[in-house]
C-alpha positions as CSV (number, residue, x, y, z in Angstrom):
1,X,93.0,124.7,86.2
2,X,92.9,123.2,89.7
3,X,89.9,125.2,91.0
4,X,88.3,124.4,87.5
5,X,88.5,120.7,88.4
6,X,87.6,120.6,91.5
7,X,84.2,122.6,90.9
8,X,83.4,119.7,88.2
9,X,84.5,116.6,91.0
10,X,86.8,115.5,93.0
11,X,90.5,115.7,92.5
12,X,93.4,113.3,93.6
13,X,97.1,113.6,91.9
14,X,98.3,110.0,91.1
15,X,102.2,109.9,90.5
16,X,105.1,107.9,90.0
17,X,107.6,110.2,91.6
18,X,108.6,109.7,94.7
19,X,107.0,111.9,98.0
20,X,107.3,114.7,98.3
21,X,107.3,115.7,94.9
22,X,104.1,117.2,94.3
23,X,104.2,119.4,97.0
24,X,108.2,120.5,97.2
25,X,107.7,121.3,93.6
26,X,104.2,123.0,94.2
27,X,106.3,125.2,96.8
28,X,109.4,125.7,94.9
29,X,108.0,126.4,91.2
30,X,104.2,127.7,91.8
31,X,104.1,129.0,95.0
32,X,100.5,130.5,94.2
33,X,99.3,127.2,94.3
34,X,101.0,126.0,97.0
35,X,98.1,126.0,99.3
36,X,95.2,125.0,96.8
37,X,97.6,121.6,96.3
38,X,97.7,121.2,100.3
39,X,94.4,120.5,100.3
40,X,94.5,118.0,97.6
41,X,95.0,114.2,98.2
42,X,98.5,112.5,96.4
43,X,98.9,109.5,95.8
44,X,102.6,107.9,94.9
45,X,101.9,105.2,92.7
46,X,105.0,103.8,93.6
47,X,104.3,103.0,97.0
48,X,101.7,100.4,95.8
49,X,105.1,98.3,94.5
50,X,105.6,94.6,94.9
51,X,108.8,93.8,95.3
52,X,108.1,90.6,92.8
53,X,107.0,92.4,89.9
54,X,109.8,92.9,87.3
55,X,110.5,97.0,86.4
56,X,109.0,97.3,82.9
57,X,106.5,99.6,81.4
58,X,104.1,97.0,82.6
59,X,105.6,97.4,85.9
60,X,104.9,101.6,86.3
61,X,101.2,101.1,84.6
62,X,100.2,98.9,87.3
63,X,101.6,100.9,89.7
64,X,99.2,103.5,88.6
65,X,96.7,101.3,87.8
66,X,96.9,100.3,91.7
67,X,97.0,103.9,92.9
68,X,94.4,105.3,90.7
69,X,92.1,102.1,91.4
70,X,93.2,102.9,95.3
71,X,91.8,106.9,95.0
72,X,88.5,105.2,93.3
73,X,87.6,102.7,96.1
74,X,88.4,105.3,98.8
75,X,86.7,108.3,97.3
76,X,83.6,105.7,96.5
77,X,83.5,105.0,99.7
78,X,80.2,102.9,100.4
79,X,78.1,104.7,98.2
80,X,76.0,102.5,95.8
81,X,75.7,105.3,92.8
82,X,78.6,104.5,90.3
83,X,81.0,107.7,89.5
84,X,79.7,109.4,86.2
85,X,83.2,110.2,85.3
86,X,86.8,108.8,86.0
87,X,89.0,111.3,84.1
88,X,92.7,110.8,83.7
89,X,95.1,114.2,82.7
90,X,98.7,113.8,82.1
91,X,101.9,113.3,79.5
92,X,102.8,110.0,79.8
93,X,100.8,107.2,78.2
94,X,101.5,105.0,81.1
95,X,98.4,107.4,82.6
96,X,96.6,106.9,80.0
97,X,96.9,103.3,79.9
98,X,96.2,102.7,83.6
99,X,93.5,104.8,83.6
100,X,91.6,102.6,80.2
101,X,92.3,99.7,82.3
102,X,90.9,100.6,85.2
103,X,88.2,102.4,83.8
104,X,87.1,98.9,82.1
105,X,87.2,97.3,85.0
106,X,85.1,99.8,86.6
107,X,82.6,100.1,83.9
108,X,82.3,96.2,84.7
109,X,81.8,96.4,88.6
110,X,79.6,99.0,87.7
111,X,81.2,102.4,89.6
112,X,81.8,104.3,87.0
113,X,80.1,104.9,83.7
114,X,82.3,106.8,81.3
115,X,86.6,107.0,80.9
116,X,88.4,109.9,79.9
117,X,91.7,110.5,79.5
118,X,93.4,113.6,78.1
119,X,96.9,113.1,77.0
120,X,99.8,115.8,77.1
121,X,102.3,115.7,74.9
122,X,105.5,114.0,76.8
123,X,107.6,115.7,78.4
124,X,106.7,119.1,77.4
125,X,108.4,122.6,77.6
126,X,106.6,125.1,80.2
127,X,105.1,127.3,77.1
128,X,103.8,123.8,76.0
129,X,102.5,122.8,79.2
130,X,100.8,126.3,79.5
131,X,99.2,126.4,76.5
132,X,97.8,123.0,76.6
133,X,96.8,123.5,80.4
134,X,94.9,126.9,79.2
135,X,93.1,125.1,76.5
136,X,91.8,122.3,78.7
137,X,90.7,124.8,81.2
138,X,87.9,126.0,78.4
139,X,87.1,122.2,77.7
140,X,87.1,120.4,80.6
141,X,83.3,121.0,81.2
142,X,82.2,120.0,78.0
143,X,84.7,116.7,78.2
144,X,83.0,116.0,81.8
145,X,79.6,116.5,80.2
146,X,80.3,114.0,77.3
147,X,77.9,110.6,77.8
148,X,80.7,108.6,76.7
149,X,84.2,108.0,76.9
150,X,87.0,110.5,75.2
151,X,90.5,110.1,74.4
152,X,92.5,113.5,73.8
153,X,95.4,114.0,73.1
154,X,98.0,117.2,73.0
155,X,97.1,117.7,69.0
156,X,93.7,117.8,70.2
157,X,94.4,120.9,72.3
158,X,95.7,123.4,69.8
């Protein structure tokens, strides 16, 4: 799934956990892809915390909101051609959320032309998480291709 990702853009793994996460649990639980995640960028949304904010779900969206808009800006650099694509893939809807918001707000500064965000089911079993990880890997060309934005969600991966 990773290498099928990365041939259709670039790649960063926004997260709420806490470093180093992603890659203790790349190491520990896929090993195999241990090395493919090493040369990915991570970001951990919750490093982008104000201490002011008050901890509700509001809180953990715009920390992601803040880390995703954070991978945008860098990755955009200086260049003057707006993104095609921002696509957001994980099982919370705080992801989802952060990533419509931000994707509004790019749409409006003009970076980026379409949103899309594919939604796992929450919290999900390894089978689960397999199966709908296998299914994306078949549709994440034609999702990127889409001229418009697209909302999944786990039922649409069956």
């Amino acid at each position: 799934m990773l290498a099928t990702a990365r041939a259709l853009g670039e790649v960063v793994f926004v997260t709420l956990s806490q470093r180093p996460w992603v890659n203790s649990s790349a190491q520990n639980f896929m090993p195999s892809v241990f090395h493919q995640l090493q040369q990915t960028r991570v970001l951990y949304g919750r490093e982008f915390a104000d201490a002011k904010m008050s901890i509700d779900e509001d809180y953990w969206i715009t920390l992601k909101h803040s880390a995703m808009r954070h991978a945008v800006e860098t990755m955009n650099g200086n260049s003057e051609a707006p993104w095609t694509n921002l696509v957001s893939i994980g099982d919370s809807i705080i992801e989802k959320r952060a990533a419509m918001s931000l994707g509004t707000a790019c749409r409006k500064s003009g970076s980026v032309k379409w949103t899309k965000t594919i939604k796992f089911k929450d919290r999900p079993w390894l089978n689960e998480l397999t199966a709908q990880l296998r299914t994306l890997q078949g549709l994440l060309a034609d999702v990127v291709a889409r001229q418009d934005d697209c909302h999944l969600s786990a039922t649409d991966l069956h």
